[in-house]
N, C-alpha and C positions, 0 to 999 in steps of 0.2 A: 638597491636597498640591501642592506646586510648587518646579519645582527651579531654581537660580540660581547662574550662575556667578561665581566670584571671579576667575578668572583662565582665561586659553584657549592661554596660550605655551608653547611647550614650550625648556625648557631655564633661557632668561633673559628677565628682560620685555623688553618694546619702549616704547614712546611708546604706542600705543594696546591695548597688553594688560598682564596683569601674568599672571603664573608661577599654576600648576595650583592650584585649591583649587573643588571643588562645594559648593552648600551644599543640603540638602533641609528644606525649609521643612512640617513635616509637620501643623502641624492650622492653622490659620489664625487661631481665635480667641484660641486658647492659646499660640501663638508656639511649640512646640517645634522645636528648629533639631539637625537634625543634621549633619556636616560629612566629607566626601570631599577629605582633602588638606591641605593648609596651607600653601600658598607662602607666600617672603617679599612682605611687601605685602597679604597676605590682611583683616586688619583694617582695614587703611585702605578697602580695598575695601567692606565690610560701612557702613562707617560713610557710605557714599555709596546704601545701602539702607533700606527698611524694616525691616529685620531685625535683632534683636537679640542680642549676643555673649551676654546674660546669660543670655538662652534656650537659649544650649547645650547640649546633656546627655549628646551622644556624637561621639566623633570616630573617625572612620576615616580610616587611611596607607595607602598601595596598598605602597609601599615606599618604603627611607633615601634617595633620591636629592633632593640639597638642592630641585630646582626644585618639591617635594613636600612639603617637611620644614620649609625654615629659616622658615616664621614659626608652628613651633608653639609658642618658648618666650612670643615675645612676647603672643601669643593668647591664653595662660595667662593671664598677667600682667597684661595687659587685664582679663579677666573676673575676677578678683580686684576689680580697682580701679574696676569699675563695679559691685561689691553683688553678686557674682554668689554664693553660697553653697551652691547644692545638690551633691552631685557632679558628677562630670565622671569619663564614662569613655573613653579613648583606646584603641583593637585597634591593631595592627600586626603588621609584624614583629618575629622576635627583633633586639635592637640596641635598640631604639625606647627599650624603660627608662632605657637607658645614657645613651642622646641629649638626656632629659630630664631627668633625675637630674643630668649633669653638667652641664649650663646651667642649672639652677636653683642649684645649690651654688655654682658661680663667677662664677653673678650676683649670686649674696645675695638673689633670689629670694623672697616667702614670699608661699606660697598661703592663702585664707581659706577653701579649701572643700578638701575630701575629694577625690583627684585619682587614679583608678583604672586603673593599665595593664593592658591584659591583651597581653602577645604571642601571638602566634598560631603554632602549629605546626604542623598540618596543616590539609587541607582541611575544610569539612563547617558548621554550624549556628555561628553567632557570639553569638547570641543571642536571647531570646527576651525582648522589651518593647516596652510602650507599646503593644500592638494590632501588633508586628512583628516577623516573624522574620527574620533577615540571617542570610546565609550567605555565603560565602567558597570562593576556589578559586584553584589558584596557575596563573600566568598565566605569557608565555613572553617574561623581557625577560632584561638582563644578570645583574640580581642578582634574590634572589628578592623576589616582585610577587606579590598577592594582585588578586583584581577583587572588587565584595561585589555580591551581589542583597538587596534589601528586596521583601519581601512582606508587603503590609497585608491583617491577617487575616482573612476572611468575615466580612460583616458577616449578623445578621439578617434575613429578607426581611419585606414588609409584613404586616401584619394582613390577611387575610382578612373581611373585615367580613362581608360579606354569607354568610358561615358563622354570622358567631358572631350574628348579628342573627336567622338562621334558628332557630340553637340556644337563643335565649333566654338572650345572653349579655351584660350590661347595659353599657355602655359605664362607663368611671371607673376606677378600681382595675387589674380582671381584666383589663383592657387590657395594663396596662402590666405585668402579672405573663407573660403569655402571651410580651409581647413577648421577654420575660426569656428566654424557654425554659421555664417553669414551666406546668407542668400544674395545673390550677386545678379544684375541684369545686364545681357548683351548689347552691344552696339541695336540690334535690329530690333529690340525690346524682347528680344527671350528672357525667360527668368530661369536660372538653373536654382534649384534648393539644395541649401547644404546638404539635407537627408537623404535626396537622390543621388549623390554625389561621393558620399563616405559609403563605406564597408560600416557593417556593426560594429560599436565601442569596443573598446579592449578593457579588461574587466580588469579592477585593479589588486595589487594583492593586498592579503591581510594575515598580519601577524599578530597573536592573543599571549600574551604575558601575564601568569597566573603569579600572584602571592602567595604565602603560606595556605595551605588549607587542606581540608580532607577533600574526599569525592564528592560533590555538589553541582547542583543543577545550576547553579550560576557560573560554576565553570565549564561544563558541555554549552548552553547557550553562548557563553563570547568566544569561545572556539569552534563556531558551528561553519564549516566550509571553509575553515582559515586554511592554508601556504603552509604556516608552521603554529605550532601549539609549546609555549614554553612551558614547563611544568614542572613544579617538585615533586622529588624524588628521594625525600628524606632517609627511608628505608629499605630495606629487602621486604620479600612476601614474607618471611618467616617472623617479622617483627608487627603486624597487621594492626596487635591488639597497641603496641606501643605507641605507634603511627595514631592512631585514632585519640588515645590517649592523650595527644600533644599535642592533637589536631593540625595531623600530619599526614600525606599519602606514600603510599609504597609505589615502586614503579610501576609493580603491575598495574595498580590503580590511575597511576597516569597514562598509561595504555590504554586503558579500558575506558577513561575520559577521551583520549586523543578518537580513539573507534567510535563510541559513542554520539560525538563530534561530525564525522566525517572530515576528521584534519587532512591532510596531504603529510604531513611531518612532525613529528616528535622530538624537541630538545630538550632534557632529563636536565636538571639542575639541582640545587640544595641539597648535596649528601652531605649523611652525619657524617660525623670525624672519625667514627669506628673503622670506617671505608676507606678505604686507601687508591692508589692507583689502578691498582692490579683488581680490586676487589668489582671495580663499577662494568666489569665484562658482566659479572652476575647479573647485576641488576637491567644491563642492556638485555641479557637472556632472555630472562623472567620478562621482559618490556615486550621483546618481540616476539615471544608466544601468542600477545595478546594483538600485539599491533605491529608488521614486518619492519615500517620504517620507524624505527625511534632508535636514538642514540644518546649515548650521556655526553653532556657538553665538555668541551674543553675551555680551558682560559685562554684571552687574547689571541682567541683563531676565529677567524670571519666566516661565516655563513651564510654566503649569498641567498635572498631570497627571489627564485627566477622571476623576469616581469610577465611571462608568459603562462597565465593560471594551468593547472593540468585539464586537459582534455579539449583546450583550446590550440589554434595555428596563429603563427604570425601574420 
């Protein structure tokens, strides 16, 4: 799993960023790509990646504000015309149908694959696929803002070998039946149970991708025990009152979510355009006063998320 950004600006791009769009890269061999956002400019960005548009499979909107929104018709349209043909399911919010419906109609438009919106109306479970559950919760900006948590399911723990080698349990098969979860019975009518037989599951990880928003308790709750915590980072501390005003957080303040949380990790994203390269050390400063591990993201650099949660063994 590894997440990667398309764009880190908030509002409009600059020269060295382009407009909000995360991408979660979630099995490595298989290429499934799932997507946080869609600035304009978002494809061009991908195409300067590893990563593939045609691997898409889901897209998540935090909310309609264009620096979020305007490169979803073209991204469509894209994965059309590089063979992309499975579904494609987009969440958001209410609007979003509209937003898409009418740029496809007054563009003339035509999709080659199945293209599924779902708006989203209240808080709670977004879905459940692919080995993950996403869930949703509304966030505290101008208009309404969703944040989503991904939770990658428990996996299996190991085989116990030195059980089933005691039990007279022949390696081949009934290995991989056990691993299954399947309780298996011996030639002499023993029954081994998978639960005897595994180690405890391996917990799986979770990544919480925040929208716009100020400090709010719907954003500490989807980042409660996450891997990594994505978070804006619109301002410095010194701009607090302005951040609020725009319904916006400062880094510190993402800090102080991420602690609050008990995250593992901090990736800082959405700076204004006053910030420059040089300037986002500040705000990593001010971040890790409050919380050691937080960093401002970089564009199109990958960020492994480990499979091994902290404070756990393989």
């Amino acid at each position: 799993m590894e997440v990667w950004f398309m764009g880190t600006s908030a509002g409009m791009p600059i020269a060295e960023r382009n407009v909000s769009s995360v991408a979660l890269n979630l099995t490595r061999g298989k290429g499934t790509l799932w997507m946080f956002d869609c600035g304009e400019g978002t494809q061009h960005q991908l195409l300067r990646t590893p990563l593939k548009l045609s691997r898409l499979t889901k897209l998540f909107i935090t909310h309609l504000h264009g620096d979020h929104l305007f490169g979803v018709p073209g991204l469509l349209s894209s994965r059309s015309s590089l063979g992309g043909l499975e579904p494609l399911d987009v969440y958001g919010p209410p609007g979003l149908r509209e937003f898409i419906e009418a740029a496809m109609r007054l563009s003339g438009t035509h999709l080659d694959y199945p293209l599924n919106v779902h708006e989203i109306e209240e808080e709670g479970r977004v879905l459940d696929a692919e080995g993950h559950i996403v869930e949703c919760a509304m966030l505290d900006h101008r208009v309404p803002c969703f944040g989503y948590r991904v939770a990658e399911k428990p996996r299996s723990g190991a085989l116990r070998v030195d059980v089933l080698a005691a039990a007279g349990v022949p390696p081949g098969p009934a290995y991989g039946r056990l691993k299954a979860g399947e309780d298996i019975e011996l030639e002499d009518g023993t029954v081994i149970h998978a639960a005897d037989a595994l180690r405890d599951p391996i917990a799986g990880r979770v990544v919480a991708v925040m929208g716009d928003t100020r400090p709010c308790e719907g954003a500490i709750r989807l980042a409660r025990g996450a891997d990594l915590l994505v978070h804006e980072a619109t301002f410095a501390a010194d701009l607090a009152e302005k951040a609020d005003l725009y319904g916006h957080s400062t880094a510190l303040q993402a800090a102080e979510t991420a602690r609050a949380a008990g995250a593992a990790r901090l990736l800082m994203t959405h700076f204004s355009s006053r910030y420059r390269r040089e300037d986002l050390a500040l705000l990593e400063e001010q971040a890790r006063s409050v919380f050691p591990n937080s960093e401002a993201a970089s564009e199109r650099t990958p960020y492994p998320v480990p499979p091994v949660r902290r404070g756990e063994e393989e």
